[in-house]
C-alpha positions as CSV (number, residue, x, y, z in Angstrom):
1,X,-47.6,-49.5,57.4
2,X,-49.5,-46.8,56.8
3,X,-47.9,-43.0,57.2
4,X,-48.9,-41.0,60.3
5,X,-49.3,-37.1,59.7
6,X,-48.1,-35.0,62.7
7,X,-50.0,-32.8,64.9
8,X,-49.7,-29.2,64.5
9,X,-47.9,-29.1,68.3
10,X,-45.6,-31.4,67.0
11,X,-45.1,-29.4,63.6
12,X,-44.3,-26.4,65.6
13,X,-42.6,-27.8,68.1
14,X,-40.5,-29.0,65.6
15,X,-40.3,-25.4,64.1
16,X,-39.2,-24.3,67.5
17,X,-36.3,-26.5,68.0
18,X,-34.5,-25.8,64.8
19,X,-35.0,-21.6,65.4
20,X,-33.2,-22.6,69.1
21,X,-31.0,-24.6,67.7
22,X,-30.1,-22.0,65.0
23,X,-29.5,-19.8,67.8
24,X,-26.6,-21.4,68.6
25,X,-24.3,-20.6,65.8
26,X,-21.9,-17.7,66.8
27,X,-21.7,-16.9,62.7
28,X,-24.5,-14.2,61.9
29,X,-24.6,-15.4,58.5
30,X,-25.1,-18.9,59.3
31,X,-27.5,-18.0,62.2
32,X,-29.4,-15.8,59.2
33,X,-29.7,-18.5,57.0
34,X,-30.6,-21.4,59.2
35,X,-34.2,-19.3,60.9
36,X,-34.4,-18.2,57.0
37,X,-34.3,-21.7,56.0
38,X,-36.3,-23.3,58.5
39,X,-39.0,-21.0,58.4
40,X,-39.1,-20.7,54.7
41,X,-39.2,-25.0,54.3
42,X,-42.4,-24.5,56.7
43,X,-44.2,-22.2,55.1
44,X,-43.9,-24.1,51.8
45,X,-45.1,-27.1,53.7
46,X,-47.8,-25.4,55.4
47,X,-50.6,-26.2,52.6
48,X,-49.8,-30.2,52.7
49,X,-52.8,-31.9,53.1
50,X,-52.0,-35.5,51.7
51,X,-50.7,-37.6,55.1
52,X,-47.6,-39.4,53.1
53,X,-46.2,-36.0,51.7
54,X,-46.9,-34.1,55.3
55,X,-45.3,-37.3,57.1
56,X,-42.4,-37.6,54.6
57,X,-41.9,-33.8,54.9
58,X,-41.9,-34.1,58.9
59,X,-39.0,-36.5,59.0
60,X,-37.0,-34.7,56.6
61,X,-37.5,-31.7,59.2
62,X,-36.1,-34.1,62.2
63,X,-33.3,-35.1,59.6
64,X,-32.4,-31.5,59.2
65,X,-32.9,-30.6,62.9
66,X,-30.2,-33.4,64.0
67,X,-27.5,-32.0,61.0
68,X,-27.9,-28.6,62.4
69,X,-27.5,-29.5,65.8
70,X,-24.1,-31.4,64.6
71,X,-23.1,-28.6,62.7
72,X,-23.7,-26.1,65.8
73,X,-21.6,-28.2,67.9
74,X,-19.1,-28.1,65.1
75,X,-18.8,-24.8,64.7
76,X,-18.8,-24.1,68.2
77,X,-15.7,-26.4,68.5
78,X,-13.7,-23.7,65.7
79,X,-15.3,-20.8,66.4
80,X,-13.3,-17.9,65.9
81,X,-11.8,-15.5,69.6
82,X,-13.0,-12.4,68.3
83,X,-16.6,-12.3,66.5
84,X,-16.1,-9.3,64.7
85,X,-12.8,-7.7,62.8
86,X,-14.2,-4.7,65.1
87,X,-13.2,-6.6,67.8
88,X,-9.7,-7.4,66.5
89,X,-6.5,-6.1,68.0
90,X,-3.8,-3.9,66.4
91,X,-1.1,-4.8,66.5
């Protein structure tokens, strides 16, 4: 079977769902890295031209969109009360 290279809507749509999804952690530093991450792995991949290496590269974007999507749900689960120590009480 031969390998299929996404569009460019599905490309950034793709691109679009992992920034939303990195939207979702409460963490700033994890919420950082994931847009940083996702938006540096496309840029890289920007150039591909061979279908097998762009389709390949595609489905290791929905792999990494499904892990993040766990991992938000995750960290939503232990998120901490206060989001800052600013936010912290004296006691």
């Amino acid at each position: 079977m031969a390998a299929v290279a996404p569009t460019r809507g599905e490309v950034l749509s793709l691109l679009r769902s992992l920034l939303r999804t990195a939207r979702q952690f409460s963490d700033y530093n994890i919420r950082e890295y994931t847009c940083r991450r996702a938006t540096d792995a496309f840029r890289e991949n920007r150039a591909l031209r061979d279908v097998a290496v762009a389709a390949a590269a595609y489905a290791d974007g929905k792999k990494q969109l499904e892990v993040a999507k766990r991992q938000a749900v995750v960290y939503s689960l232990y998120a901490p009360k206060a989001k800052s120590i600013m936010e912290m009480k004296l006691q």
